[in-house]
Rosetta silent file (secondary structure, phi, psi, omega in degrees, C-alpha in Angstrom):
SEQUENCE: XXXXXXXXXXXXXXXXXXXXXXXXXXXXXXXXXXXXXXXXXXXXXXXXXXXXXXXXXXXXXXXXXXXXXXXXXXXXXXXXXXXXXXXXXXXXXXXXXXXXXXXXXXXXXXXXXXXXXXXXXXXXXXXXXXXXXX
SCORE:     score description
SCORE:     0.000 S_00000001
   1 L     0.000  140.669  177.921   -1.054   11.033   22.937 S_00000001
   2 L   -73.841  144.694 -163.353   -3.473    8.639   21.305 S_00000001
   3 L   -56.027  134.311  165.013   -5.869    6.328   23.261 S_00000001
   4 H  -110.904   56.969  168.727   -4.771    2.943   23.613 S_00000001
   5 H   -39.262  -80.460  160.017   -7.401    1.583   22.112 S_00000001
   6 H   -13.707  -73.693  160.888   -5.754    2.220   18.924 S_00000001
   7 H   -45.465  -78.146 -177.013   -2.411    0.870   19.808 S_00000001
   8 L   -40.531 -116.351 -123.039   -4.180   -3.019   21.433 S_00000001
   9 L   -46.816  -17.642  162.332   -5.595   -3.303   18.121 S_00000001
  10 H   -47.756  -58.508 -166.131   -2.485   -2.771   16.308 S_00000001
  11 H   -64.038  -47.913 -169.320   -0.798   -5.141   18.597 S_00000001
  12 H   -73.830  -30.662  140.538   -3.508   -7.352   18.263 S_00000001
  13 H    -5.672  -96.502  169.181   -3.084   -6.993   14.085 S_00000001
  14 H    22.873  -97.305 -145.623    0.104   -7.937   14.613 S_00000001
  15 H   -87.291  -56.390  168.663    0.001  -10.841   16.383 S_00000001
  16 H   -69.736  -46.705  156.672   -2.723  -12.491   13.966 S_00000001
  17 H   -37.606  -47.464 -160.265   -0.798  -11.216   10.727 S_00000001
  18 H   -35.199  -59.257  176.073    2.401  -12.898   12.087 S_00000001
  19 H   -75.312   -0.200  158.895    2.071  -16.123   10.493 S_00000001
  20 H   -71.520  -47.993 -154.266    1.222  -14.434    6.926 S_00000001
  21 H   -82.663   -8.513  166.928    4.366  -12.127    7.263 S_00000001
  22 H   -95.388   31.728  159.870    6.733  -14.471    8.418 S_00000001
  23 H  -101.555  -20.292  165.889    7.591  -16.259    5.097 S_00000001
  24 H  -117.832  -13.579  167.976    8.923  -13.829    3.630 S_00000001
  25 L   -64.695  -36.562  170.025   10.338  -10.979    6.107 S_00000001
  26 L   -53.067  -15.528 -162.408   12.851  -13.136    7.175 S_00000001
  27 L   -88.215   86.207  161.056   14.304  -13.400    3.684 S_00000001
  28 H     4.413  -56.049 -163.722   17.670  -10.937    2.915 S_00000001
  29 H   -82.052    4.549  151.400   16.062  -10.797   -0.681 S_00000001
  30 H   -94.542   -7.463  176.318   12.770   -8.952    0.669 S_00000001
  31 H   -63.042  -37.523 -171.202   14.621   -6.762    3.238 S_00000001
  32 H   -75.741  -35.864  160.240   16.611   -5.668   -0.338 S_00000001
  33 H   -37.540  -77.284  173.296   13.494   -5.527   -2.101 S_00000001
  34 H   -42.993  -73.201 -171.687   12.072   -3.209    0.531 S_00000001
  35 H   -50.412  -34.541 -153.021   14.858   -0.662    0.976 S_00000001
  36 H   -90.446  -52.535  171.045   15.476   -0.550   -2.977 S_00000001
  37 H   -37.804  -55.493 -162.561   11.299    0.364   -3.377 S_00000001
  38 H   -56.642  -52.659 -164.656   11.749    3.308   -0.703 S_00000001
  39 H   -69.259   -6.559 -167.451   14.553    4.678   -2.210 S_00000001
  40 H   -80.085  -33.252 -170.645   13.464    4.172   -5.974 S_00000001
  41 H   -74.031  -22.557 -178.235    9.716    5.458   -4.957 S_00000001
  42 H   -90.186  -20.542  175.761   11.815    8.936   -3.846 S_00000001
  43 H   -66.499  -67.004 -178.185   13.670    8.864   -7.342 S_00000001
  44 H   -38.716  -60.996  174.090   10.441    8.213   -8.914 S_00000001
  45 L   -84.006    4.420 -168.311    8.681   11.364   -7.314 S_00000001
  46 L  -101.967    1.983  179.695   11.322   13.606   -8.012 S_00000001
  47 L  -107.072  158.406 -173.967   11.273   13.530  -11.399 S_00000001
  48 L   -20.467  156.598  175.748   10.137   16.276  -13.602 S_00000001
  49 L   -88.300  146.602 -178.753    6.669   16.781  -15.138 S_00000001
  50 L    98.560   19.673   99.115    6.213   15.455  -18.443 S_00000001
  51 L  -112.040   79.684  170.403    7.590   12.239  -17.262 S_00000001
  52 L   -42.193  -72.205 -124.253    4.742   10.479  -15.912 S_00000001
  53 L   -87.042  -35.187 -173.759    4.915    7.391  -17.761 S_00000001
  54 H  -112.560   -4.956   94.169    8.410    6.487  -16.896 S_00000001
  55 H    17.110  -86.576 -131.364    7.383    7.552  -13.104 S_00000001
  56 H  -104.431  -27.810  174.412    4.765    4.984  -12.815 S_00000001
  57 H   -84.327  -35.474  143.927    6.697    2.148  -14.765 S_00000001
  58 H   -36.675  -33.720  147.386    9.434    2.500  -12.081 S_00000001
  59 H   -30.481  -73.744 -152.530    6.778    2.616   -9.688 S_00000001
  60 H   -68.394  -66.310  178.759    4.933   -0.535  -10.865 S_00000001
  61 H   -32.925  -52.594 -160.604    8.640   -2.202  -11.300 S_00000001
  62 H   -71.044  -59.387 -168.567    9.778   -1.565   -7.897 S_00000001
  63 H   -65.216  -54.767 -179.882    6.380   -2.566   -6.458 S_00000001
  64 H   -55.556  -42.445  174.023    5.955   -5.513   -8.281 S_00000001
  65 H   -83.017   17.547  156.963    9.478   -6.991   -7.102 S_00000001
  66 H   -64.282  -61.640 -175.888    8.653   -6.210   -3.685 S_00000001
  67 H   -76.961  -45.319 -177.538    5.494   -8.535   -3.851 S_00000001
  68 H   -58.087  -28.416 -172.838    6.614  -10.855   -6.041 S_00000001
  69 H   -41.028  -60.917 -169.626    9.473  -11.435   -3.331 S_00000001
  70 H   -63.070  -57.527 -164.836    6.816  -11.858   -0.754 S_00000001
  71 H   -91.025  -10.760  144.483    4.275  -14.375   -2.539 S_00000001
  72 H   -41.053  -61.464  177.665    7.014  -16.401   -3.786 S_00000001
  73 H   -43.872  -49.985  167.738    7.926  -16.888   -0.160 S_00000001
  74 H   -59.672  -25.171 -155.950    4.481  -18.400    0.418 S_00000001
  75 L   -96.491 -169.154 -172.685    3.978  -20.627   -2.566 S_00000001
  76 L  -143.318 -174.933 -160.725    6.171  -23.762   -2.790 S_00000001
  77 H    24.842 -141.077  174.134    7.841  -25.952   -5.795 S_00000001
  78 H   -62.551  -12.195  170.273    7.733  -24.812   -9.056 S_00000001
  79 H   -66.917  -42.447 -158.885    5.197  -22.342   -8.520 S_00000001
  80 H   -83.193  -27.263  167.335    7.519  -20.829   -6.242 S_00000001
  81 H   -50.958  -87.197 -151.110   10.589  -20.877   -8.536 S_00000001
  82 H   -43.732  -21.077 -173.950    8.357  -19.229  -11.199 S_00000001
  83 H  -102.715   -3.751 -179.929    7.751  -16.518   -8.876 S_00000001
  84 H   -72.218  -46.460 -169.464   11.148  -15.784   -7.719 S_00000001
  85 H   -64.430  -11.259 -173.799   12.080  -15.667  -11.118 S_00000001
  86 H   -91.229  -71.156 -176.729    8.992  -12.958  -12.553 S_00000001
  87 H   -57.604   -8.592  168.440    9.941  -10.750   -9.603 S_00000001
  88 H   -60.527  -71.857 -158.619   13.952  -11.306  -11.005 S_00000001
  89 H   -53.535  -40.910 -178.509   12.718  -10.091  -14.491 S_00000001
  90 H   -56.457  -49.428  149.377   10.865   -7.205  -12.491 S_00000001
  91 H   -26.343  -71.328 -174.773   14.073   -6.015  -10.856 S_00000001
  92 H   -23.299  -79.196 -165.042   15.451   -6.018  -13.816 S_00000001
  93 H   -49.319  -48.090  140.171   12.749   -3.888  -15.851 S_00000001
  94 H   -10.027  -68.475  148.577   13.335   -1.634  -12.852 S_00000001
  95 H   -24.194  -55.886  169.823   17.034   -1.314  -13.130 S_00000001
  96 H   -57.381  -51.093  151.111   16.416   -0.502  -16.383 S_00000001
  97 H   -73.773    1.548  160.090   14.264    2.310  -15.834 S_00000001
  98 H   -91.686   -9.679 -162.272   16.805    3.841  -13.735 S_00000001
  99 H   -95.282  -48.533 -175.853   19.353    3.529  -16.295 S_00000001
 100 H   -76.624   -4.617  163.821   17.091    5.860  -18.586 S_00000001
 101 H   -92.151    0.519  159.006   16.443    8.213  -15.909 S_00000001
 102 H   -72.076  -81.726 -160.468   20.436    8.592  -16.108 S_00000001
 103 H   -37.637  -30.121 -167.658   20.685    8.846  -19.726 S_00000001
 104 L  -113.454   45.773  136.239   18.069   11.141  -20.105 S_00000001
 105 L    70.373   53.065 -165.719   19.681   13.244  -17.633 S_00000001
 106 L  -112.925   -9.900  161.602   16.550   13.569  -14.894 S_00000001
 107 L  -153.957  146.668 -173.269   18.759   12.420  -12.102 S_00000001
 108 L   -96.212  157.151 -170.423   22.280   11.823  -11.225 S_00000001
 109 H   -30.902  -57.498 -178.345   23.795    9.209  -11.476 S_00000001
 110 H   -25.908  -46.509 -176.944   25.170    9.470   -7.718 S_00000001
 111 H   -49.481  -55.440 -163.629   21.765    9.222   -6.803 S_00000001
 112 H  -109.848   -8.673  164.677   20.286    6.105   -8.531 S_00000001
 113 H   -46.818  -34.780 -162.026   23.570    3.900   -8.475 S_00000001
 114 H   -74.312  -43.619 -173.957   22.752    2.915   -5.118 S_00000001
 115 H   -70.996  -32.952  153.341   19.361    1.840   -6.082 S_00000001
 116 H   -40.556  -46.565  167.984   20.894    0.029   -8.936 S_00000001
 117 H   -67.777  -19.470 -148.943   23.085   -1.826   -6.523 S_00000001
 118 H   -90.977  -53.265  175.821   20.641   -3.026   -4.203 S_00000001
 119 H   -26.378  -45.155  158.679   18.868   -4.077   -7.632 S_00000001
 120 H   -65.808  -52.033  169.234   21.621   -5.989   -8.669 S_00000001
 121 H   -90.225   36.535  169.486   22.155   -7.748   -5.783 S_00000001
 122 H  -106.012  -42.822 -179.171   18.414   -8.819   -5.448 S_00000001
 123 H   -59.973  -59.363  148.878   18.695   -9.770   -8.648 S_00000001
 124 H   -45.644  -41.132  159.871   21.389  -12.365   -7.905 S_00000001
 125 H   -60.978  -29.989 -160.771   19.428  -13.518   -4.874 S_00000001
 126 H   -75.184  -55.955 -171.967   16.697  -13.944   -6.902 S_00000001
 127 H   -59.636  -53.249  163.501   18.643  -15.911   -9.373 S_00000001
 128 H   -38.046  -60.010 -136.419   19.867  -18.400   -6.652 S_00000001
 129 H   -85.139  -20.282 -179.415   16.834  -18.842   -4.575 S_00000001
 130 H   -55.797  -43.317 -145.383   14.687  -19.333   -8.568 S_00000001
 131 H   -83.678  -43.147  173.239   17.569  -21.886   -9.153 S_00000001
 132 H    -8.249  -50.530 -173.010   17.275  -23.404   -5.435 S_00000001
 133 L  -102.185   14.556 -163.355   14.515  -26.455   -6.167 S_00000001
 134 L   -92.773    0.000    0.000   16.142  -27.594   -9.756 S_00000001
């Protein structure tokens, strides 16, 4: 077992991170965010060589509405609208690149609907919480 050296400083991490991470972990639409990266980033590695490109823009997609979720949650007024909505659009562009890793038959469907729901309904959160300060 590792010293706990290791561990205090973790703890102690923690404990000073807290007030960055707790504007946006609280929030349903980064919990949705989160789970829909893991599972999209396992989609993402499984497909075939010779599609990098459409890989890394699901990658990039996923990742980006992940973050944007999170630094919306810090900023405030219309900056923060603007960022719910650019991580909305990100979803999206996401969504989208699962629907062509359907069509072009590199995973089944079973597989990437679910990530498609959680997409959708982030996307709806997203749409609310952009709409939230008008």
């Amino acid at each position: 077992m590792g010293s706990p050296a290791p561990v205090a400083r973790m703890l102690r991490w923690s404990r000073m991170a807290w007030p960055l991470l707790r504007n946006h972990t609280g929030l349903d639409a980064y919990q949705v965010a989160r789970e829909a990266l893991a599972q999209g980033e396992r989609i993402a590695r499984a497909l075939p060589r010779g599609y990098g490109t459409l890989s890394d823009q699901l990658r990039r997609a996923l990742l980006s509405t992940f973050l944007g979720v999170a630094e919306a949650a810090a900023r405030s007024g219309a900056d923060r609208l603007a960022r719910f909505r650019c991580a909305r659009g990100e979803a999206s562009e996401a969504a989208a690149a699962l629907d062509a890793v359907v069509l072009l038959g590199l995973a089944p469907a079973a597989q990437v609907e679910p990530v498609v729901v959680l997409l959708s309904r982030l996307h709806a959160m997203l749409t609310r919480l952009a709409r939230a300060g008008r």
